[in-house]
N, C-alpha and C positions, 0 to 999 in steps of 0.2 A: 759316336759316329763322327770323329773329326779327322778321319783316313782322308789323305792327300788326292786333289782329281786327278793328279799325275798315274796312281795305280790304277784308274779306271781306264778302260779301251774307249777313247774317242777317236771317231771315224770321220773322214772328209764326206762332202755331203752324196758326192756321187755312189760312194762305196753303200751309203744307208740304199740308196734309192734303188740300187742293184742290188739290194739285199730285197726290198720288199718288193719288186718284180720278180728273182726267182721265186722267193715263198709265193706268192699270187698262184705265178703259172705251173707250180711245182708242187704244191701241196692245197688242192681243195677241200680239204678238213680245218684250215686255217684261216681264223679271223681273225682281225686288228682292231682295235676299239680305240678310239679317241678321248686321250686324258687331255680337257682343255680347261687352262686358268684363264685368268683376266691379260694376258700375253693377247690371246687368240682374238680378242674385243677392243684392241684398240683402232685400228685398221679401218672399224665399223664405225668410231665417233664416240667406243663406250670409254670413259675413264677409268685407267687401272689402277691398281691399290696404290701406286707410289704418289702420282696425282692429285688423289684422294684425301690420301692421308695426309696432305702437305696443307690441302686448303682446312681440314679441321684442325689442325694443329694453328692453323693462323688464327681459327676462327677462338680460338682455346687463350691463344697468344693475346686476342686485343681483349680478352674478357681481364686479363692482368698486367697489361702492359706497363710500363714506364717506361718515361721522355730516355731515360739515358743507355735504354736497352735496346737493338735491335733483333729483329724475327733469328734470323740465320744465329746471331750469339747466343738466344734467351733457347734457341733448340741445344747447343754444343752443353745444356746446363744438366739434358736429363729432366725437364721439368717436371716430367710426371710420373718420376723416382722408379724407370721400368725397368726390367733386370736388364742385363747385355745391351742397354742402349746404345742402337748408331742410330744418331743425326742425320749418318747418309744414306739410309736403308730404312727411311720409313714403311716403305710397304712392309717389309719385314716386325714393324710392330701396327698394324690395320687393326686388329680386333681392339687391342688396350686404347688405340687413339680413339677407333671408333663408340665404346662402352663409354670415356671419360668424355666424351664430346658431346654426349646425347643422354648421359643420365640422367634419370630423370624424364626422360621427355622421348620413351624410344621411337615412336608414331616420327616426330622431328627427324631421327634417322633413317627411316625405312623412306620418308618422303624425300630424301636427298638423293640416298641409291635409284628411286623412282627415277627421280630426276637428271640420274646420269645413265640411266639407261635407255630410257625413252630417246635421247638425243640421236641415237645410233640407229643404224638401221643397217643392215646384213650389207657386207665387203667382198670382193670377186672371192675371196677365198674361202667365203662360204655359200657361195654359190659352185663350186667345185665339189666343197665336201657336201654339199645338196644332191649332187649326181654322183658322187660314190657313195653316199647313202641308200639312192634309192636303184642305183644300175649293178651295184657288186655286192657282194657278200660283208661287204664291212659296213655294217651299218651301225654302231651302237657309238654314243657318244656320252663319257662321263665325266661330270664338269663341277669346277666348285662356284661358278657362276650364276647371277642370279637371272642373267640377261635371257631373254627369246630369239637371241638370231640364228641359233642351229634350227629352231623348231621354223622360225619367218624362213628362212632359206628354205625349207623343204615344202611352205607352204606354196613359196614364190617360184622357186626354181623346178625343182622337184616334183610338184602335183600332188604332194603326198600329206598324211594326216599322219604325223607320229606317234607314239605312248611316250605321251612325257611325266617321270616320276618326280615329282617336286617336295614329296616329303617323307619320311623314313617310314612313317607307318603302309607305305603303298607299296617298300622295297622291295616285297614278296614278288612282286607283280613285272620283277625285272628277270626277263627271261631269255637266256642264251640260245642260242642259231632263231629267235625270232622272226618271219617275216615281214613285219614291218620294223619300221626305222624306230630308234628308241634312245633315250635321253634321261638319262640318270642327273639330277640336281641334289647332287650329295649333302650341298646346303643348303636345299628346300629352294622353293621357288620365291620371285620378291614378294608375292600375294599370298603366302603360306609360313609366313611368320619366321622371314631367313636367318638362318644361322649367324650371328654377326659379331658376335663377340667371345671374349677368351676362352670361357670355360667350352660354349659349343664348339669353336672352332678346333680346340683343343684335343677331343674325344669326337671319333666318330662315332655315331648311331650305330649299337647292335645289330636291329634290323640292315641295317648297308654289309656291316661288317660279313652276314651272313651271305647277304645278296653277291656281295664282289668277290669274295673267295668262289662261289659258283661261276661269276661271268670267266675270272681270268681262268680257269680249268680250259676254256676253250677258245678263249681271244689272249692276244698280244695285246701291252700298252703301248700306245704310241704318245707321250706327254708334248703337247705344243702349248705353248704359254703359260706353263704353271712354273710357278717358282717356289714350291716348297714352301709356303711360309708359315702355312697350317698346322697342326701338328696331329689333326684327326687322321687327313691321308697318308701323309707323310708316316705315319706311326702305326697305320695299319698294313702299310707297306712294307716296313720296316721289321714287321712283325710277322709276316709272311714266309714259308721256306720258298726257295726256288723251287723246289719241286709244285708249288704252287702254279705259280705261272705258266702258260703254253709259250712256249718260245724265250726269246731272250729281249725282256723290253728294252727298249729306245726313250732315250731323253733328249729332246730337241731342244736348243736354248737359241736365245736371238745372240748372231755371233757377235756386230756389235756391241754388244752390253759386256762380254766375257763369259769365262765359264761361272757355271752354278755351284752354290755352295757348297762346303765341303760336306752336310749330311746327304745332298743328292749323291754326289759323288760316293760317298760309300753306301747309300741303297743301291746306286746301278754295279758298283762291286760287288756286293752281296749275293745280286739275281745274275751274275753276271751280264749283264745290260751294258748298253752305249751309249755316250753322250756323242751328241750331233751338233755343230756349231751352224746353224741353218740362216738365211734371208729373212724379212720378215714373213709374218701370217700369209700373205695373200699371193706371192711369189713359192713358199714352200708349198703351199696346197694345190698349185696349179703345177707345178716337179712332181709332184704325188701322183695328183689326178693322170697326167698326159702317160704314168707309166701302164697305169689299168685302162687310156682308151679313150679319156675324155678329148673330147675337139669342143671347144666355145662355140665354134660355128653353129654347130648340130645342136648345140643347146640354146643359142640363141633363135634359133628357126623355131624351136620346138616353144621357147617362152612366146615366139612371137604369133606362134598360131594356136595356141592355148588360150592368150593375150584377146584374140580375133574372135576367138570362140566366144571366150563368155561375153563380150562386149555383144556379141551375134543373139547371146542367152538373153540379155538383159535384154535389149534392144523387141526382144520377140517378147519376152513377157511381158512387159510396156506396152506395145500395142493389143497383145490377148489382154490385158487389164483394162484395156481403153475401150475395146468393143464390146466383153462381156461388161463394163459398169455403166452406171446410169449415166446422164448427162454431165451431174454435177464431177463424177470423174475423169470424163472425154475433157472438161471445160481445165481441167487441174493438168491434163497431160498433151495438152496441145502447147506444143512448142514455142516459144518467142518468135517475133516476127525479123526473119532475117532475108538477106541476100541470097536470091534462087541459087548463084553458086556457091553459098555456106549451106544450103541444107542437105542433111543425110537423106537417106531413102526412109528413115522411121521417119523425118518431119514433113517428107513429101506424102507419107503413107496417112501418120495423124491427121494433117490437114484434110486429106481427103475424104478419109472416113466420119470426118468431123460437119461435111457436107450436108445442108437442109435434104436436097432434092437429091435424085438419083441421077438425074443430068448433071447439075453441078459436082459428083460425084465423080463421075467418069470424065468430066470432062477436066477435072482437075488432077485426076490419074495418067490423062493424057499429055498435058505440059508437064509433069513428072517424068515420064517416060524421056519426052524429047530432052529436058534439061540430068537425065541421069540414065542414056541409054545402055548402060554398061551394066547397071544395077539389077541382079538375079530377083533382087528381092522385090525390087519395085512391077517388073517386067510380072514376076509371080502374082503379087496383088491385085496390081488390074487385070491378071488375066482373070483372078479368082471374082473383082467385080463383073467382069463380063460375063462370064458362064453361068453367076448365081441371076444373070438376068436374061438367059437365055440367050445370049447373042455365041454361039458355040464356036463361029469359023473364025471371030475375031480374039477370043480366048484361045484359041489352038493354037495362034500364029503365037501370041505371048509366050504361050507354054512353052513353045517349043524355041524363041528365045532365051529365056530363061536356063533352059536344060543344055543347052550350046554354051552358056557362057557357066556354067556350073551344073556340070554333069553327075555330080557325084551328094549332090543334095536329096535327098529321099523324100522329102516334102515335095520337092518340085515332079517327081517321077511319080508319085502318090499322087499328086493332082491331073498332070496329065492322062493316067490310066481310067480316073473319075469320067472326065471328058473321052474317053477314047468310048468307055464303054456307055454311057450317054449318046454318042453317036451312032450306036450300035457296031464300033468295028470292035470286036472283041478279041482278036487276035493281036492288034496293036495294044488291046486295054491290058492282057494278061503279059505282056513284053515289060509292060513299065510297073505291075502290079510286083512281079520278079526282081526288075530292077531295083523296084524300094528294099523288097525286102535284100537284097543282098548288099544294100548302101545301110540297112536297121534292121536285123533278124527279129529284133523287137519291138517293133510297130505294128501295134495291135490295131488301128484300125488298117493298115493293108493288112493286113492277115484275115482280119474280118472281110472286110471286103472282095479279097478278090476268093475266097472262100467261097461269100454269097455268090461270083460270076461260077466259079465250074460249078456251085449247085444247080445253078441252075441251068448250066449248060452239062446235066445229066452226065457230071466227074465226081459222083457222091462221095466214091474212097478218097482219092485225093480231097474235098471239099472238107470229110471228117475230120481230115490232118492237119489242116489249119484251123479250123476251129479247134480241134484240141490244145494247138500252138496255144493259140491266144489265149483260153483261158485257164491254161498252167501261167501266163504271166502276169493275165490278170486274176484273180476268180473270185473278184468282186462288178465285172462288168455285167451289166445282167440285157445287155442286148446281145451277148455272145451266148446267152443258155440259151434265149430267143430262138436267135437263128439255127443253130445248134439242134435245136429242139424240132423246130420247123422241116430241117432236112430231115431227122429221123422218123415224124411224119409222113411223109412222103415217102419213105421207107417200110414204113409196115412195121417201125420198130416202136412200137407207142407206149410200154412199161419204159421204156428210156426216155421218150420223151417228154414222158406226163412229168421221172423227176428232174430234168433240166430244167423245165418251163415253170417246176414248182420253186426253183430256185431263183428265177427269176421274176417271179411273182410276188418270193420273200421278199427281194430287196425294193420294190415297185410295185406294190401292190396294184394301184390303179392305173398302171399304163396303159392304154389303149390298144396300140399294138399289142403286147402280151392279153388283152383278154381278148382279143381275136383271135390269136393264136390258141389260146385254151377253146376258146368254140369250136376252131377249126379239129382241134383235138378228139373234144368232146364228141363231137359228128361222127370224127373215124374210129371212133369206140363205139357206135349204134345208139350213144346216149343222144338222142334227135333232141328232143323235148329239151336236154338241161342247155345243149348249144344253140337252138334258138333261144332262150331265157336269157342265155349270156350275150346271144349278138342286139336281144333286144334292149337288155343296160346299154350297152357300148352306146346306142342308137339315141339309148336318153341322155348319153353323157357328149353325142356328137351326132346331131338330128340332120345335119346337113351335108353328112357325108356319103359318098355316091356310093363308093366304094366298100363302106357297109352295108346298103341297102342292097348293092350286088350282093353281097354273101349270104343273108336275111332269106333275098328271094331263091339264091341256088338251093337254102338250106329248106327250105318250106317245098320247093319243087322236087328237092330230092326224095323227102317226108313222104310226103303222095304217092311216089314213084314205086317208095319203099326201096330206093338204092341210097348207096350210099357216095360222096362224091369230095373230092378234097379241094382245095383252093388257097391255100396259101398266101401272105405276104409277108414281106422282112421290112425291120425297121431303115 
């Protein structure tokens, strides 16, 4: 393979880039796959093979030095008797320097690579190929790299969770037109025992060998920062008919450095392929990106309300963890004592709920408010303190703050519907009940609940249809067989309801509500006798409840009457 790059077709850069915007919009059977070496990683902070190899060859150098020798001379020697020695191409001997560097001691070497990987961390131009990973048909990325910034970018940029293959035994598992984004570590991954030396570097894995002959049947390569120095890809490349390949791959080289060697040069003759004289990594991928679509802008909006969200996740489960734990975990997450205008809405929120008294409560929700009027969040919580304390007209005014300054929060429109129907307007309750759900098709408690308002505003059919919503999404909640059950009750449908309520009974055996609802049952079956026996447990398990001794005395009055009578309640 030592054909001249002169008989190879290299293309100026724009001619590439108009080559893969027609294929894009001209053939959607066509994918592109990403051949990336240690080129593609430096951009990011990672150290590439020439760097590398230069610092262990020093490291190699002081273990034998002498006073009359310097580094640069005691290289021009061949020290480490390698065949085709350049001095000025050490990347081109990585594997030999790396085995003679570390023999003996490989753990030593795998903590080095650690160590120059770790430094890095994902460069604008992989934050580019993050959104043509997860926005276009070109997702597949195959690398002799040990690093994680294709997969960090797609975690960062992207949203997305990859299948990353990091060792040959999983090659199987590399699957063309895939929908999710995927990443082939031809050299295994750092943590899976990387390829690093002559003989692996040398031969690829069978398993790959199988795997890539499949990918390229239906992707294009597009090589960015590999430099052949391999002889695994390089040779399984090389070994390939062009009939092999979909398309005609592309070799992109950094143009400063020069063209690439001459066995590249005669693989891209071979497949008939192109060499590209390109910018570096983070300038070509952003020429790439902007021709499928990418704008920064749109992706930086999109990182930064992503960014909002979880910070929004976190911030919410912190306070759900504060109010469901006992004291000693309120005492752990109550915040440091700062300047009113350095606190968030959680440390205005902590504090308050962290309150001895229920005055001191509210009343510390209320300097909240004035020092953070803007805050949906805060504005929501005291309204939620006020309404669970019955003060309803001063909660509405919040609520409906709140929903003005973030209309599109389903918690907030969830809450208000609570109070709307608390106050008996239930035409405003069912407005906001619709809102949530059209902000969350998947909020199971407004599904439950505004379910329980048309049951009980005699809209049984509609009323079924949410309760079915909900527990197709959940059907483990067992206050939705409850309710569920309870409507069909009052339906005359009681073979269905006996098994919803037995379902709920499984998961709960001694709820209270549920074995009311079983007496209520029992009653509407003529079983008199078994549903008093049941509302008389309940009675022992809650002596001071009013609202069972109503049920007691309907059921004992119905008994007499010899009718039968239903009465109902929901959790």
């Amino acid at each position: 393979m030592d054909r001249e790059a002169s008989t190879v077709q290299v293309w100026a850069l724009k001619g590439f880039l108009d080559e893969l915007k027609r294929i894009n919009d001209t053939m959607e059977d066509r994918r592109f796959v990403f051949i990336l070496g240690a080129g593609a990683s430096i951009q990011s902070g990672v150290k590439g093979a020439a760097p590398l190899a230069r610092e262990w060859m020093q490291m190699l150098f002081h273990r034998v030095v002498s006073p009359e020798t310097d580094f640069d001379s005691w290289l021009k020697l061949n020290p480490l008797e390698i065949d085709n020695w350049q001095p000025d191409n050490l990347a081109g001997h990585y594997p030999e320097i790396f085995a003679r560097c570390f023999s003996g001691d490989h753990e030593a070497g795998f903590a080095e690579l650690e160590k120059a990987i770790e430094a890095g961390s994902p460069s604008f131009g992989y934050a580019v190929l993050a959104w043509i990973m997860t926005k276009t048909s070109h997702n597949m990325v195959i690398t002799t790299n040990f690093d994680n910034l294709v997969a960090d970018s797609l975690y960062i940029y992207g949203r997305r969770s990859p299948h990353v293959i990091g060792h040959e035994t999983l090659a199987g598992y590399l699957k063309p037109l895939a929908r999710r984004p995927m990443v082939a570590k031809i050299h295994r991954d750092l943590f899976t025992d990387p390829i690093n030396d002559p003989d692996g570097t040398g031969q690829l894995k069978k398993p790959w060998e199988d795997a890539l002959k499949n990918i390229f049947k239906f992707y294009t390569p597009i090589f960015i920062g590999y430099g052949g120095n391999d002889g695994s890809l390089m040779n399984f490349l090389s070994d390939l008919s062009p009939r092999d390949i979909s398309g005609r791959p592309f070799w992109c080289y950094y143009e400063p450095g020069g063209q690439p060697n001459g066995d590249i040069a005669a693989l891209m003759q071979k497949h008939n392929g192109v060499l590209v004289p390109t910018p570096e990594w983070d300038q070509l991928m952003l020429d790439i990106g902007n021709l499928w679509g990418y704008k920064h802008d749109d992706q930086l909006n999109d990182l930064e309300r992503y960014t909002e969200d979880m910070k929004q996740t976190l911030q919410e489960q912190v306070l759900n963890t504060s109010r469901e734990g006992g004291e000693d975990i309120k005492a752990k997450l109550l915040p440091k004592p700062k300047q009113e205008q350095d606190k968030s809405w959680l440390d205005w929120t902590l504090e308050a709920e962290n309150k001895s008294t229920l005055e001191e409560k509210l009343e510390h929700y209320l300097l909240a408010v004035k020092a953070l009027p803007k805050s949906p969040e805060l504005l929501n919580n005291y309204a939620n303190a006020l309404f669970d304390n019955g003060r309803i007209q001063e909660a509405e005014r919040y609520y409906k703050d709140a929903i003005t300054l973030d209309p599109d929060d389903c918690e907030y429109q969830y809450n208000y519907a609570l109070l709307s129907e608390k106050a008996e307007l239930f035409d405003i309750a069912e407005h906001h009940y619709l809102k949530a759900l059209e902000l969350n098709p998947q909020y199971i408690s407004a599904l439950n609940n505004y379910a329980n308002l048309l049951s009980n505003h005699n809209r049984p059919d509609e009323a079924e249809l949410y309760y079915k919503e909900a527990i197709a999404l959940d059907p483990d909640d067992c206050t939705l067989y409850n309710n569920y059950a309870d409507l069909l009750i009052q339906q005359k449908r009681l073979d269905e309801a006996e098994a919803l309520l037995q379902k709920a009974l499984d998961l709960v055996p001694g709820h209270p509500v549920f074995i009311e609802t079983n007496a209520q049952l029992l009653f509407a079956q003529g079983k008199y006798q078994e549903a008093l026996s049941t509302i008389e447990r309940l009675l022992k398990l809650d002596p001071d409840s009013q609202g069972v001794k109503d049920i007691k005395a309907q059921i004992e009055q119905e008994i007499k009457r010899g009718k039968k009578g239903v009465s109902c309640r929901k959790k």
